[in-house]
PyMOL Python script that loads the backbone (N, CA, C, O; Angstrom):
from pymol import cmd

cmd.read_pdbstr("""\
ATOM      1  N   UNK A   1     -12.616   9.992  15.016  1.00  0.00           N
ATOM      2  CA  UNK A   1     -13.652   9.033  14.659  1.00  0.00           C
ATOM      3  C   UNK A   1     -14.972   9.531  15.242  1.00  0.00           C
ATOM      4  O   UNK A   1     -15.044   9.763  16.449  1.00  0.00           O
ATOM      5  N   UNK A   2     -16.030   9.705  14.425  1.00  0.00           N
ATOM      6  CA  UNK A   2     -17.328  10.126  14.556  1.00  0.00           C
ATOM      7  C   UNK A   2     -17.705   9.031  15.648  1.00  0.00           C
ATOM      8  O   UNK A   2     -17.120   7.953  15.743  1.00  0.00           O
ATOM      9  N   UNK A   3     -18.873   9.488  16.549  1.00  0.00           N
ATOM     10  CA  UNK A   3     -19.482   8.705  17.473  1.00  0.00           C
ATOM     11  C   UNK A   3     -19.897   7.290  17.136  1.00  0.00           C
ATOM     12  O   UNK A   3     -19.580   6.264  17.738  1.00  0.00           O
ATOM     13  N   UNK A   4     -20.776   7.437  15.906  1.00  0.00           N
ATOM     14  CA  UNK A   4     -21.451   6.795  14.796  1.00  0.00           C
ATOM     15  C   UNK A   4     -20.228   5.895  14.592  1.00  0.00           C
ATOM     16  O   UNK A   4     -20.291   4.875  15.278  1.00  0.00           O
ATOM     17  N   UNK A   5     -19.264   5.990  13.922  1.00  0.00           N
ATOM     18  CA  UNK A   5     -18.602   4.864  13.539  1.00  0.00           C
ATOM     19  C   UNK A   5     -17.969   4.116  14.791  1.00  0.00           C
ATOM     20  O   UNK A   5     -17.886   2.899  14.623  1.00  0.00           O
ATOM     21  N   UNK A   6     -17.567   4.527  15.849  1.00  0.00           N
ATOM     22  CA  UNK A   6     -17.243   4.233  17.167  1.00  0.00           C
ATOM     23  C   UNK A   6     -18.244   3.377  17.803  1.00  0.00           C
ATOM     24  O   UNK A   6     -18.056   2.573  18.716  1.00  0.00           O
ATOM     25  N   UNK A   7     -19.322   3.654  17.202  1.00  0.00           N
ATOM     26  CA  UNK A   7     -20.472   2.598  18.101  1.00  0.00           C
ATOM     27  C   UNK A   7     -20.594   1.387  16.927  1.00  0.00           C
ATOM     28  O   UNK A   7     -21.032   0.267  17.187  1.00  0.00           O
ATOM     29  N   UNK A   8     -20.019   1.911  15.270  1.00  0.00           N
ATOM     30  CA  UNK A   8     -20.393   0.399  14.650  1.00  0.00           C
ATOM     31  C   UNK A   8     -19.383  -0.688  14.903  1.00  0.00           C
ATOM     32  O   UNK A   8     -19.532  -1.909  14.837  1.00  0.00           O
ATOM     33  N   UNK A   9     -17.775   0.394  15.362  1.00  0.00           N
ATOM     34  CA  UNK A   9     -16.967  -0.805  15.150  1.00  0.00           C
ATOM     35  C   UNK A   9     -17.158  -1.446  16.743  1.00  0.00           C
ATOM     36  O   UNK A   9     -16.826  -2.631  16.779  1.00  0.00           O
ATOM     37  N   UNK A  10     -17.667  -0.851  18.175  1.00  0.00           N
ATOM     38  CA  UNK A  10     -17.886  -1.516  19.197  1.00  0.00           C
ATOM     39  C   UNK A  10     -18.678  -2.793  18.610  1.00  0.00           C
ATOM     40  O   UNK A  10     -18.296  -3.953  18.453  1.00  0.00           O
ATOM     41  N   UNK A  11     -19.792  -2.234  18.367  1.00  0.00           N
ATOM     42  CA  UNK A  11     -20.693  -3.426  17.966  1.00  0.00           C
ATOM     43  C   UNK A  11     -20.185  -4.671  16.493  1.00  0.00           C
ATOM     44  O   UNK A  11     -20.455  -5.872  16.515  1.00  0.00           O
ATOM     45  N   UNK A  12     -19.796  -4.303  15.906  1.00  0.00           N
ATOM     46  CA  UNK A  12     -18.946  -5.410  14.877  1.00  0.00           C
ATOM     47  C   UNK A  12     -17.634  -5.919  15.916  1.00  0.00           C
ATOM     48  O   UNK A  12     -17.536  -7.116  15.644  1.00  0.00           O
ATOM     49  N   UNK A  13     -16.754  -5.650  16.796  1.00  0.00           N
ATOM     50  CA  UNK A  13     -16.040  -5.894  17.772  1.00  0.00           C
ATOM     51  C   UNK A  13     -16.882  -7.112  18.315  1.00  0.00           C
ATOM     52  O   UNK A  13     -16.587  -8.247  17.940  1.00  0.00           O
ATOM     53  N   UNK A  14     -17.830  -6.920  19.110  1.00  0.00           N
ATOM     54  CA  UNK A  14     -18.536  -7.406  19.881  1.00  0.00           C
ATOM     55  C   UNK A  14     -19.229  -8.782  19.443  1.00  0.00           C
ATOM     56  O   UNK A  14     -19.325  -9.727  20.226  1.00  0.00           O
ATOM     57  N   UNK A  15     -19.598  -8.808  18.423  1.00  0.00           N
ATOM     58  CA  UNK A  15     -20.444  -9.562  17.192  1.00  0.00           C
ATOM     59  C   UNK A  15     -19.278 -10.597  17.077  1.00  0.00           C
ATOM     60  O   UNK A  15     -19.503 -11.807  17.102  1.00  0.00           O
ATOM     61  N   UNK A  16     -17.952 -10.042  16.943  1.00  0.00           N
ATOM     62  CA  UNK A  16     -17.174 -10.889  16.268  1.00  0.00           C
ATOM     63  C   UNK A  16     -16.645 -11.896  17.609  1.00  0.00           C
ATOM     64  O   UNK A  16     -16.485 -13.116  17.661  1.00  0.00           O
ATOM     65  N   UNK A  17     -16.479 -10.959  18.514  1.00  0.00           N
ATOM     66  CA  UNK A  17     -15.909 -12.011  19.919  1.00  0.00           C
ATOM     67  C   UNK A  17     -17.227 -12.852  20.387  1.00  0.00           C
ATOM     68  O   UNK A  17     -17.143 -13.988  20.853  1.00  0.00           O
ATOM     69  N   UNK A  18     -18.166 -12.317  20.248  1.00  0.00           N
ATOM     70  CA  UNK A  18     -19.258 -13.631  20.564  1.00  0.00           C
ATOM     71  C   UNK A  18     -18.882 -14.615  19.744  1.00  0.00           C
ATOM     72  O   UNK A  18     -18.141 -15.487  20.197  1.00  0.00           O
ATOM     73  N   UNK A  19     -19.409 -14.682  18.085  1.00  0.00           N
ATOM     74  CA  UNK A  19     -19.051 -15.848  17.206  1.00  0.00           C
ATOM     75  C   UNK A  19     -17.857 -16.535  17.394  1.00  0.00           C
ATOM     76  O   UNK A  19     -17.783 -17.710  17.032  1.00  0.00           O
ATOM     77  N   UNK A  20     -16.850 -15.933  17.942  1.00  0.00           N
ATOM     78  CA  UNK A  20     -15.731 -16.662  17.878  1.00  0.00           C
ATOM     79  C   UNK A  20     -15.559 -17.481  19.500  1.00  0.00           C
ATOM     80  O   UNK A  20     -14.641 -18.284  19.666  1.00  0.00           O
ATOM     81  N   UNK A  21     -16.288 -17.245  20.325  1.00  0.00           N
ATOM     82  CA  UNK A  21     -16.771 -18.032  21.103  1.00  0.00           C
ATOM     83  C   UNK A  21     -17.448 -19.014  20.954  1.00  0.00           C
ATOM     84  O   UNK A  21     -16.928 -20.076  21.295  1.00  0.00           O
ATOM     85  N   UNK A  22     -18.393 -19.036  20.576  1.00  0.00           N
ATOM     86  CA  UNK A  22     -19.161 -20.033  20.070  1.00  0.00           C
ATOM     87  C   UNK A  22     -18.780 -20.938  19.133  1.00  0.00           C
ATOM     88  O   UNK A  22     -19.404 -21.967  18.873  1.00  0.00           O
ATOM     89  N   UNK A  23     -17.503 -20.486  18.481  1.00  0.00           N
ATOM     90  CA  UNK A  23     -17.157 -21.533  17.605  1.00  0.00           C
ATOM     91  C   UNK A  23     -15.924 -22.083  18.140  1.00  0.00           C
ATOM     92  O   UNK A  23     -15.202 -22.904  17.575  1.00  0.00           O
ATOM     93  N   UNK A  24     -15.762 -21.596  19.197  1.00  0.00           N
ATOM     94  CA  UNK A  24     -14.591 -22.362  19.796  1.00  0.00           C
ATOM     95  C   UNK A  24     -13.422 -22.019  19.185  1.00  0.00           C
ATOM     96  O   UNK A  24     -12.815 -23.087  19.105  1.00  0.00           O
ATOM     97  N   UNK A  25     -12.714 -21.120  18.684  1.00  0.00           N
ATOM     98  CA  UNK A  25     -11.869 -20.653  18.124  1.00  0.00           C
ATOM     99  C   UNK A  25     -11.278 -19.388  18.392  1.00  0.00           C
ATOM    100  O   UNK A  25     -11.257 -18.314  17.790  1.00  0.00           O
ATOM    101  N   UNK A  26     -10.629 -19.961  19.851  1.00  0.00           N
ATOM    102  CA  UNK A  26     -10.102 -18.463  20.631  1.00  0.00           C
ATOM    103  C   UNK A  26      -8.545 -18.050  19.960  1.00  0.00           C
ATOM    104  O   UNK A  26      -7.951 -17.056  20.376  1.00  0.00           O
ATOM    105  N   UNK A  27      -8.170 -18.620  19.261  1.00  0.00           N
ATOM    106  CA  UNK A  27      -7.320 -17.705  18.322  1.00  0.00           C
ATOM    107  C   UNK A  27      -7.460 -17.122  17.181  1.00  0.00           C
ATOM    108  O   UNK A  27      -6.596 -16.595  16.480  1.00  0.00           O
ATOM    109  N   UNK A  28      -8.513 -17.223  17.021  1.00  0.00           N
ATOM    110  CA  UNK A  28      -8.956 -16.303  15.368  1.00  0.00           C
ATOM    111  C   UNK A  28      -8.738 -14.933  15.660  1.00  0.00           C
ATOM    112  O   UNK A  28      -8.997 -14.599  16.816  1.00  0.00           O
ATOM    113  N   UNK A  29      -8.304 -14.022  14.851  1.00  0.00           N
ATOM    114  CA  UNK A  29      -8.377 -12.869  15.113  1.00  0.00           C
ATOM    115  C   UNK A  29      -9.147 -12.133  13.985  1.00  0.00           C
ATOM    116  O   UNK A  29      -8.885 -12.644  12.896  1.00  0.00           O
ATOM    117  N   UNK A  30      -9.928 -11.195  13.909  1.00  0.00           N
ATOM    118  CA  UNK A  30     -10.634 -10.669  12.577  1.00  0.00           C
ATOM    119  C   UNK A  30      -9.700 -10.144  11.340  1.00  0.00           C
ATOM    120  O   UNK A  30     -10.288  -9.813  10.310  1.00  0.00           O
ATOM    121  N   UNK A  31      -8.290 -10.054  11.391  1.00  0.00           N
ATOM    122  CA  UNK A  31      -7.207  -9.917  10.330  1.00  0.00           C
ATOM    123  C   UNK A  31      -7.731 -11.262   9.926  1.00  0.00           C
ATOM    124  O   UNK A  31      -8.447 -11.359   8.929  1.00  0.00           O
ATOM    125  N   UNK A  32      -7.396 -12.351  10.686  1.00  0.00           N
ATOM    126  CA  UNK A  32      -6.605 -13.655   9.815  1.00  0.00           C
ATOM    127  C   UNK A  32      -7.814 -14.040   9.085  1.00  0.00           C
ATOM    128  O   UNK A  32      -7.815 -15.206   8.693  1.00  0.00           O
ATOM    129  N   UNK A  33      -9.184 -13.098   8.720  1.00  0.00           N
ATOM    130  CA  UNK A  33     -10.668 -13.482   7.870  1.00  0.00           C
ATOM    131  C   UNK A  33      -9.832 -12.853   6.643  1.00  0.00           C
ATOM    132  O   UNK A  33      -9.936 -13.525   5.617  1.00  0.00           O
ATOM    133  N   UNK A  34      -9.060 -11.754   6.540  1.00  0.00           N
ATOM    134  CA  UNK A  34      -8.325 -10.918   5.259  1.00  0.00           C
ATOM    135  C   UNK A  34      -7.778 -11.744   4.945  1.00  0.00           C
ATOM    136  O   UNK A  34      -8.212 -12.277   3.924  1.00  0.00           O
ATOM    137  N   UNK A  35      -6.560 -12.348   5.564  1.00  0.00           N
ATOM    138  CA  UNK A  35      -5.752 -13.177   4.931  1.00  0.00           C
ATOM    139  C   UNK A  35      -6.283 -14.587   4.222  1.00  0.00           C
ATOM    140  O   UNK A  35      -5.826 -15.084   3.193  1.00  0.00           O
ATOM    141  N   UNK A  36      -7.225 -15.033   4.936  1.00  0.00           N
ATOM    142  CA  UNK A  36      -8.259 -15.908   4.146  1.00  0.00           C
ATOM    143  C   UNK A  36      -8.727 -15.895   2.798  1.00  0.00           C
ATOM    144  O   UNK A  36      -8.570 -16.653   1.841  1.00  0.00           O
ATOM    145  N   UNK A  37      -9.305 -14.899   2.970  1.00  0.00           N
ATOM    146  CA  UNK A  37     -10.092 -14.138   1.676  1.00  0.00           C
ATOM    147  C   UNK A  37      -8.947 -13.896   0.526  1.00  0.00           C
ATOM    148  O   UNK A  37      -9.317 -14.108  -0.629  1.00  0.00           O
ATOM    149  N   UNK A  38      -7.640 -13.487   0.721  1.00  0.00           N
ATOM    150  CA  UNK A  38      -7.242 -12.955  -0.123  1.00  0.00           C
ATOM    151  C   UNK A  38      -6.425 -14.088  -0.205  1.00  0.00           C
ATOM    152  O   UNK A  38      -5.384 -13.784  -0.787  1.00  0.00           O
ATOM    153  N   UNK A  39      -6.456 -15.413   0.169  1.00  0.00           N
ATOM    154  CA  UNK A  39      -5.863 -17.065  -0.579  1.00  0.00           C
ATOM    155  C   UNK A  39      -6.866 -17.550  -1.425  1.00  0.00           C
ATOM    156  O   UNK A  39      -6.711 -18.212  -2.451  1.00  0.00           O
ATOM    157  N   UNK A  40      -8.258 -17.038  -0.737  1.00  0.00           N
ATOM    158  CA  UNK A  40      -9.321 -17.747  -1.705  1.00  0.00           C
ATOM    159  C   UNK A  40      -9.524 -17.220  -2.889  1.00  0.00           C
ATOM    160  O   UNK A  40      -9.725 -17.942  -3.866  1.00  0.00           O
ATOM    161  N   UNK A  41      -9.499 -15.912  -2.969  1.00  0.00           N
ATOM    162  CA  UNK A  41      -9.313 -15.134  -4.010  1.00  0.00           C
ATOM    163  C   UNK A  41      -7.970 -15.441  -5.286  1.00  0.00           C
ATOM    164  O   UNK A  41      -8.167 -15.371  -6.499  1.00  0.00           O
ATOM    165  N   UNK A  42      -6.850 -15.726  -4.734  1.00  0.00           N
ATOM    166  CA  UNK A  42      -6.060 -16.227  -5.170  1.00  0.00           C
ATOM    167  C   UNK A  42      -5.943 -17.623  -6.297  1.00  0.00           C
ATOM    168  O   UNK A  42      -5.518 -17.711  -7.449  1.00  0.00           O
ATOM    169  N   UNK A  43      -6.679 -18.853  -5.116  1.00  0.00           N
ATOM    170  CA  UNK A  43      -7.201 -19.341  -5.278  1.00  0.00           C
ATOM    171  C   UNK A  43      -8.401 -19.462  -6.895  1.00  0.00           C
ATOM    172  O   UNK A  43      -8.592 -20.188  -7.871  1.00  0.00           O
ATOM    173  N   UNK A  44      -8.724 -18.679  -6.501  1.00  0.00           N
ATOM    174  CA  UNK A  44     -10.062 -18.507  -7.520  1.00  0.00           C
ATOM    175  C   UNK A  44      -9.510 -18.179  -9.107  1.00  0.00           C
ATOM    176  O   UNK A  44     -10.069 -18.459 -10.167  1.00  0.00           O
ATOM    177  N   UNK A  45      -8.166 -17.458  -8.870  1.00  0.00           N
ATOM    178  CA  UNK A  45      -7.934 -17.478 -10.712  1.00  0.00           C
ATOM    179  C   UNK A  45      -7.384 -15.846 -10.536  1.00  0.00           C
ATOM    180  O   UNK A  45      -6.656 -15.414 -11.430  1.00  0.00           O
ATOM    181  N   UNK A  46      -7.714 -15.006  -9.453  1.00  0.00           N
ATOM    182  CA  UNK A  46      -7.791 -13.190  -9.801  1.00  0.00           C
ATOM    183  C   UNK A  46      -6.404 -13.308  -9.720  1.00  0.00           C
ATOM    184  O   UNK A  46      -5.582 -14.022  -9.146  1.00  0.00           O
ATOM    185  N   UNK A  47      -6.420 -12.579 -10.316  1.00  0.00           N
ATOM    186  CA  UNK A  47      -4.748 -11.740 -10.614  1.00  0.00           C
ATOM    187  C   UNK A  47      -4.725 -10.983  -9.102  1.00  0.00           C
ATOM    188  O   UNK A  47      -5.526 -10.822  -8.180  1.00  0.00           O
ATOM    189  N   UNK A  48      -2.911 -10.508  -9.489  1.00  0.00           N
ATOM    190  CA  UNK A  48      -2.665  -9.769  -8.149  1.00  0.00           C
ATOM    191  C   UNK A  48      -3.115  -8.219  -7.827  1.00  0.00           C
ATOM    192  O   UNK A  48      -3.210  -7.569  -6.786  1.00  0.00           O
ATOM    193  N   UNK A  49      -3.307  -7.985  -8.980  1.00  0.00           N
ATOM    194  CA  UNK A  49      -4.007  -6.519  -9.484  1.00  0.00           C
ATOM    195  C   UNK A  49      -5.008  -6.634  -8.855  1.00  0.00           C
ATOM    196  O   UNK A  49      -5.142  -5.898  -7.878  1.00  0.00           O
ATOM    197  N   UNK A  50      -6.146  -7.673  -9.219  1.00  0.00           N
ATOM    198  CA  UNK A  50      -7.283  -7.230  -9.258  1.00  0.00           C
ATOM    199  C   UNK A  50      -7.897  -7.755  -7.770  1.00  0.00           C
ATOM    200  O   UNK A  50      -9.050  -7.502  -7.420  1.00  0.00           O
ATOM    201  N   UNK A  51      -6.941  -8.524  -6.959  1.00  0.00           N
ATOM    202  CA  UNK A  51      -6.903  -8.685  -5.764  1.00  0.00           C
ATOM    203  C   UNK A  51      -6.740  -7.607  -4.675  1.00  0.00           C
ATOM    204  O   UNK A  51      -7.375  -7.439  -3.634  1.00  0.00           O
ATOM    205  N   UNK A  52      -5.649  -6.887  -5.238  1.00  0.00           N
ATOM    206  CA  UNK A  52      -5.059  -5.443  -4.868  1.00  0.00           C
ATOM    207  C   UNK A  52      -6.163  -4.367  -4.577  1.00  0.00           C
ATOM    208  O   UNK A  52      -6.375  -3.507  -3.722  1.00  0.00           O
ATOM    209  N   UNK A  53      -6.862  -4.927  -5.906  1.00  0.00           N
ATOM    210  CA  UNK A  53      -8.265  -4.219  -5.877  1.00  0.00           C
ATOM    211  C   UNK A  53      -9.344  -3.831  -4.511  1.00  0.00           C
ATOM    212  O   UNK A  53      -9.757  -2.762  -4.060  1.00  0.00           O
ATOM    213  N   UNK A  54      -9.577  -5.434  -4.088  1.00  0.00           N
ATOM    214  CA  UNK A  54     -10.782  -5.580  -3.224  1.00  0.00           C
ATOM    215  C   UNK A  54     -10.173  -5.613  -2.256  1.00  0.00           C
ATOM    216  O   UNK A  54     -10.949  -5.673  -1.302  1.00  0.00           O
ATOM    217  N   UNK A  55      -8.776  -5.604  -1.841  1.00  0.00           N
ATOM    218  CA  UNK A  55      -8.242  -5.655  -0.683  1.00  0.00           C
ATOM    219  C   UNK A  55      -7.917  -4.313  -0.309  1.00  0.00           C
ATOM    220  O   UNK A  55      -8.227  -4.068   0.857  1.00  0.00           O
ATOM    221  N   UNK A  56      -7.402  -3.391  -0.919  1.00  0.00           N
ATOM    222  CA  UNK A  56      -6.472  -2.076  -0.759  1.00  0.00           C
ATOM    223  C   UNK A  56      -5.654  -1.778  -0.053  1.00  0.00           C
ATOM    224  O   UNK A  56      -5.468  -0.968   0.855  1.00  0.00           O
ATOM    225  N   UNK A  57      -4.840  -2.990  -0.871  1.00  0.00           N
ATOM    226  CA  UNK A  57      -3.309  -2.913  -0.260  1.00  0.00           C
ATOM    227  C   UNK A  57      -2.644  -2.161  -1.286  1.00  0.00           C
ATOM    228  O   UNK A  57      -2.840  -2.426  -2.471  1.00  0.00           O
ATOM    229  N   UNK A  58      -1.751  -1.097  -0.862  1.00  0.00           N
ATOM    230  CA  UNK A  58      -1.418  -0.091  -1.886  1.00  0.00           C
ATOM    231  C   UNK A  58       0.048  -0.578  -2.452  1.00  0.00           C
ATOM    232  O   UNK A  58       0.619   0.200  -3.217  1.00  0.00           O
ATOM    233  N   UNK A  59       0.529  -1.512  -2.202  1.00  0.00           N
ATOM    234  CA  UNK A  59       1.991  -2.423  -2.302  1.00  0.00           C
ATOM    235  C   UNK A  59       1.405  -3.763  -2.493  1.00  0.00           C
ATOM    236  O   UNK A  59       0.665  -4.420  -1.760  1.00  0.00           O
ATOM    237  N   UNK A  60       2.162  -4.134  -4.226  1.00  0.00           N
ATOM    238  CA  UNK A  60       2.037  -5.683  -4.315  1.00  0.00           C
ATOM    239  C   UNK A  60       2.563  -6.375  -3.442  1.00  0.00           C
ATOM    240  O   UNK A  60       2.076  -7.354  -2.876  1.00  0.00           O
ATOM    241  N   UNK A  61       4.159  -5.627  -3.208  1.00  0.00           N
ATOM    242  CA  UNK A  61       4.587  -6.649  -1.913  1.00  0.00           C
ATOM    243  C   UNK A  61       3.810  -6.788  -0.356  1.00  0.00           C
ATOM    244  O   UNK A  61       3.801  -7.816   0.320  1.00  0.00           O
ATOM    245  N   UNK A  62       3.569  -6.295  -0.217  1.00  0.00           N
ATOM    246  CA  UNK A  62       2.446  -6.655   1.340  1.00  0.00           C
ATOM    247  C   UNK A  62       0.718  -7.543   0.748  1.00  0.00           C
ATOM    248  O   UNK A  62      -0.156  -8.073   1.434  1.00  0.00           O
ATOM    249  N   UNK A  63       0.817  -7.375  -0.637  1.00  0.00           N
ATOM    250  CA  UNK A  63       0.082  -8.400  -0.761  1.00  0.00           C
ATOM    251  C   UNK A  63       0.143  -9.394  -0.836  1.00  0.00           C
ATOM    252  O   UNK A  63      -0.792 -10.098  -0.453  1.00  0.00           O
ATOM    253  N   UNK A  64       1.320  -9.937  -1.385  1.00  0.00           N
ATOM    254  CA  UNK A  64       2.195 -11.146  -1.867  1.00  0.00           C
ATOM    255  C   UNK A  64       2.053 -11.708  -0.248  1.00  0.00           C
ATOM    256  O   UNK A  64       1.771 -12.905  -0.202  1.00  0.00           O
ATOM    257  N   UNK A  65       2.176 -11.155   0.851  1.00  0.00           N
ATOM    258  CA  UNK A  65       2.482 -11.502   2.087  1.00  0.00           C
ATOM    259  C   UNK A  65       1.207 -12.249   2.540  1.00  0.00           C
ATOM    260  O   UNK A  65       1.247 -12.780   3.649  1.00  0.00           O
ATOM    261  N   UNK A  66      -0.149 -12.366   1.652  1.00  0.00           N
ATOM    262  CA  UNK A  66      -1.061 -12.907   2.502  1.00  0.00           C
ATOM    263  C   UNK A  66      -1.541 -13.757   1.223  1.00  0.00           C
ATOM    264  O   UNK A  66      -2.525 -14.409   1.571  1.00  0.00           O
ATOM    265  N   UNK A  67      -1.327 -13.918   0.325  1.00  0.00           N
ATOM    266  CA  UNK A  67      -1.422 -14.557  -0.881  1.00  0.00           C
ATOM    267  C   UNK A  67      -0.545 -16.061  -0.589  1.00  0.00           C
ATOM    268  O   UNK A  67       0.641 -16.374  -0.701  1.00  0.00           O
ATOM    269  N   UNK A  68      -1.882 -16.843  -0.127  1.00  0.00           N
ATOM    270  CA  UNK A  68      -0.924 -18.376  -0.035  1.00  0.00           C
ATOM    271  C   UNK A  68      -1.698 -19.176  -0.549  1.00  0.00           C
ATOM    272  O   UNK A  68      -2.786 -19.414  -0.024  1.00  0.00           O
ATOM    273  N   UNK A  69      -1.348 -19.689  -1.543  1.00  0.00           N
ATOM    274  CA  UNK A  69      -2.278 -20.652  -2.409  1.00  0.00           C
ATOM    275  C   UNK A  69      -2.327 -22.489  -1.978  1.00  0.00           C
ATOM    276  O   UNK A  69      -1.443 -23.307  -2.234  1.00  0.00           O
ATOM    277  N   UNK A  70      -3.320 -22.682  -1.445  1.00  0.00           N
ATOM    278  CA  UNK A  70      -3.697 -24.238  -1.031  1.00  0.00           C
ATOM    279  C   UNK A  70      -2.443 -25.241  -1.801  1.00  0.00           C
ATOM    280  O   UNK A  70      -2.173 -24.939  -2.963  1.00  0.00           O
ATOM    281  N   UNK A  71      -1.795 -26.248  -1.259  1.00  0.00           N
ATOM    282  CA  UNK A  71      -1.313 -27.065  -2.078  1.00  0.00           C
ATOM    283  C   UNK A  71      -1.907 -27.748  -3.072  1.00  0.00           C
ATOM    284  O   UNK A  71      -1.781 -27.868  -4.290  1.00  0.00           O
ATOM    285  N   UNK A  72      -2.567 -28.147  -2.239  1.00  0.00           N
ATOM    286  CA  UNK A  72      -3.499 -29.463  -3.511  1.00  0.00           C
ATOM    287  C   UNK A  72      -4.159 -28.491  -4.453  1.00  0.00           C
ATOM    288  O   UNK A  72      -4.718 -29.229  -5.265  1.00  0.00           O
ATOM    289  N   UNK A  73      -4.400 -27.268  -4.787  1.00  0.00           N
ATOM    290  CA  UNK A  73      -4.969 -26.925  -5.815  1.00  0.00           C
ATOM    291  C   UNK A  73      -3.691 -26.807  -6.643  1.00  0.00           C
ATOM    292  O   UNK A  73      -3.616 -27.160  -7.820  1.00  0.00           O
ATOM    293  N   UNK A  74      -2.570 -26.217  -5.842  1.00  0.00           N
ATOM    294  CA  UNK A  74      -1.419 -26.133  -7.051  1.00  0.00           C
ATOM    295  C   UNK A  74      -1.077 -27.648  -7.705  1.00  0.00           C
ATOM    296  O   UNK A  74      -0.930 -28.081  -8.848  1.00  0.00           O
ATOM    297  N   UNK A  75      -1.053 -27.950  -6.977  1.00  0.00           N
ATOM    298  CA  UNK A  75      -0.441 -29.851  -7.893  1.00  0.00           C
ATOM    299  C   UNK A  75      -1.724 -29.920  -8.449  1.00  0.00           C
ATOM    300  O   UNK A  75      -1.329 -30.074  -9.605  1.00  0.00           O
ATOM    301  N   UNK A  76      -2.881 -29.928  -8.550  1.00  0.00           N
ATOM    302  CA  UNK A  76      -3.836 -30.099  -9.611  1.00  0.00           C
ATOM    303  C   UNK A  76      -3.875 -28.987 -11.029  1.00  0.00           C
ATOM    304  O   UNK A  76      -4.284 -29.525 -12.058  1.00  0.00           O
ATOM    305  N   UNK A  77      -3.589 -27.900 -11.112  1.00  0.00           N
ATOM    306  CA  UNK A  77      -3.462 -26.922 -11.777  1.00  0.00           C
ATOM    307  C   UNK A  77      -1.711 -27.318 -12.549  1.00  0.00           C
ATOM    308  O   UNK A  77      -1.441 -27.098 -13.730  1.00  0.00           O
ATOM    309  N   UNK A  78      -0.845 -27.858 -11.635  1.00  0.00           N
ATOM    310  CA  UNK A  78      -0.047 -28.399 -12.446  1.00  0.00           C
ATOM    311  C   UNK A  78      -0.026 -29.172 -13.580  1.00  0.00           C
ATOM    312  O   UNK A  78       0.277 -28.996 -14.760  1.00  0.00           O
ATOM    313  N   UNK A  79      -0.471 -30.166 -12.834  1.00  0.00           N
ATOM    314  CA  UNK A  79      -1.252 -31.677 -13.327  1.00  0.00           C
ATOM    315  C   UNK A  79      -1.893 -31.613 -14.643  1.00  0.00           C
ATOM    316  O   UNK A  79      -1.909 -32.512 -15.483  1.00  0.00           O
ATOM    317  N   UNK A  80      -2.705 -29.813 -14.773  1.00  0.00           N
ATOM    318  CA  UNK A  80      -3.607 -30.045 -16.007  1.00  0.00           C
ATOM    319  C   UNK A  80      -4.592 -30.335 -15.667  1.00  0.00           C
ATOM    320  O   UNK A  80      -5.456 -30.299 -16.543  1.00  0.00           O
ATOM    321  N   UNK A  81      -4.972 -30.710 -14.466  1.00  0.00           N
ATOM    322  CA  UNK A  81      -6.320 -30.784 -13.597  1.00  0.00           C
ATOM    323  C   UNK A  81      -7.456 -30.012 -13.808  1.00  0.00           C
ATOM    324  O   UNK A  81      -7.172 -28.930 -14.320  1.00  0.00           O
ATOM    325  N   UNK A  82      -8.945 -30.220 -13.544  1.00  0.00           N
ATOM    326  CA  UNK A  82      -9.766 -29.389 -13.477  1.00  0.00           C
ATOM    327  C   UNK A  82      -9.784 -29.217 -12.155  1.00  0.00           C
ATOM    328  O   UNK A  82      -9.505 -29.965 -11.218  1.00  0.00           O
ATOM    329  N   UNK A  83     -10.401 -27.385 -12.272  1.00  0.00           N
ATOM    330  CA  UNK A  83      -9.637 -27.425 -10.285  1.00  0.00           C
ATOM    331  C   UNK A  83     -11.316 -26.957  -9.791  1.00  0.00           C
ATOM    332  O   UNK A  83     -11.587 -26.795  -8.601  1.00  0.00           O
TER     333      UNK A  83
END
""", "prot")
cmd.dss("prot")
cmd.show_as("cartoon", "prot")
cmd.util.cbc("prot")
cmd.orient("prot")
């Protein structure tokens, strides 16, 4: 690892344990923002492909692993709901 990237991820490291101080949320870890993203995404309508995409997970199955879709949107999408 180049110096250069060693000093961005200190500083994105650093950035991230402040905010997460401040928000009072000493178990967040900067993974569980991926796994977020890729329910909301889910969420949102994208296929698993195209999720696969922005994530680059090279296995559907390890994607499937962070792909958890909200309840209440599924019983509304059941329902025939506008979601």
């Amino acid at each position: 690892m180049s110096v250069f990237f060693q000093s961005v991820f200190i500083a994105l490291r650093n950035s991230f344990e402040k905010l997460r101080r401040l928000a009072g949320i000493p178990y967040l870890h900067f993974h569980d923002l991926r796994h977020e993203a890729i329910s909301r995404f889910h969420e949102m309508g994208l296929t698993l492909p195209e999720i696969q995409s922005i994530s680059g997970h090279r296995e559907l199955s390890m994607l499937q692993r962070y792909s958890h879709a909200n309840q209440m949107h599924l019983r509304k999408k059941l329902a025939g709901g506008v979601i």
